[in-house]
Structures are given as C-alpha cells and as structure tokens.
C-alpha positions as CSV (number, residue, x, y, z in Angstrom):
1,X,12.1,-11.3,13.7
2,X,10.6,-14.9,15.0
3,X,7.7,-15.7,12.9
4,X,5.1,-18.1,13.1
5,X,3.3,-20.4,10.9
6,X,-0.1,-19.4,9.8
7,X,-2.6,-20.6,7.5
8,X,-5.3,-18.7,5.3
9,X,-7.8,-20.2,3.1
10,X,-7.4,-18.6,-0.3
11,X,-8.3,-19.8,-3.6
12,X,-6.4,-21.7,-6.2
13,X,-6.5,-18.4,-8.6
14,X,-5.2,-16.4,-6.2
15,X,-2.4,-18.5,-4.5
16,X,-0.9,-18.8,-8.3
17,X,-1.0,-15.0,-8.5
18,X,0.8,-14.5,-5.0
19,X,3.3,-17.2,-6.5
20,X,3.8,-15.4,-10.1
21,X,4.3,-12.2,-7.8
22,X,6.7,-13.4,-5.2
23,X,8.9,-14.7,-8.6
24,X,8.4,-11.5,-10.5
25,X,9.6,-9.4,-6.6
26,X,12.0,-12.1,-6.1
27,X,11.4,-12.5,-2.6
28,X,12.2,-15.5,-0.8
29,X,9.2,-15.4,1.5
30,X,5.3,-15.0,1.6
31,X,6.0,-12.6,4.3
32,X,8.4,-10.7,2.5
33,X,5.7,-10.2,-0.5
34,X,2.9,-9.6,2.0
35,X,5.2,-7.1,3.6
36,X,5.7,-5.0,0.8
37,X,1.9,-5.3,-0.7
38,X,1.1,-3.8,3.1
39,X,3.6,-0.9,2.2
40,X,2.3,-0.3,-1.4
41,X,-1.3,-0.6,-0.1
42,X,-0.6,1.6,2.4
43,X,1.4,4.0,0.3
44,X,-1.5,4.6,-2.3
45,X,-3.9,5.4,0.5
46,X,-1.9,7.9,1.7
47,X,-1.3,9.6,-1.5
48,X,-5.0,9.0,-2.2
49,X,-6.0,11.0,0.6
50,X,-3.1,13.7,0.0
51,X,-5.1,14.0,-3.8
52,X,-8.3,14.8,-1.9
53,X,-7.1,17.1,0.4
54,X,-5.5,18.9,-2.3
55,X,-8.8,18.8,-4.0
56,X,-10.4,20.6,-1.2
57,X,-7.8,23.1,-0.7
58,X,-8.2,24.1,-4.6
59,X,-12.2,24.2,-3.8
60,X,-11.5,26.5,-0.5
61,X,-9.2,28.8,-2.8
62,X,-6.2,27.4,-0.2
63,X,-2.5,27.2,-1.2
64,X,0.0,25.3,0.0
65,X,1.5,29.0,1.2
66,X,-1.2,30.1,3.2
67,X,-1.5,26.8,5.3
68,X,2.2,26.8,6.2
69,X,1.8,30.8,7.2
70,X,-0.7,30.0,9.8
C-alpha cells in the first residue's frame, strides 16, 4: 500500500501517549497503530450496538429464536 505523508496538529500529551502505545503494540508505524485503534474503535461500537439491540429485544419479550424463525 503507497502511503503518503500527512501532518496533524496534536498536543505534546498526546503524541507521548501515541508513542508509549506504538512501543507497548510494537508496531513499526503510526499507521500501523492508527490502523488498529480504527479496528478496536470500530469493534466496540459494533458490540455496543449489539448490547442495545439485545436490550431491546429483552424489553420486546424477543429471543434470539424467534428472530431467526421469521
């Protein structure tokens, strides 16, 4: 994959936290550690939204059963 530069302003605090990360991951890259922060961020939205559909299924008096009969 061809990359490019880029540049984005962010403060001192948190440029030493993406640092400490990309050592604790050891990732080579920014990009890598960005790339799998996108995946966990986007990982914990799905299952946050899987929680609240299961929370309105309990409400409805759904099961899991009775959606995959339909």
């Amino acid at each position: 994959m061809k990359s490019s530069r880029t540049t984005i302003a962010v403060s001192e605090e948190v440029k030493l936290s993406l640092m400490r990360l990309k050592i604790e991951e050891r990732v080579k890259t920014f990009d890598e550690l960005l790339r799998k922060m996108i995946v966990a961020y986007r990982k914990m939205k799905f299952l946050e939204a899987s929680k609240r559909f299961r929370e309105k299924m309990k409400e409805k008096g759904i099961g899991l059963e009775e959606l995959l009969n339909e």
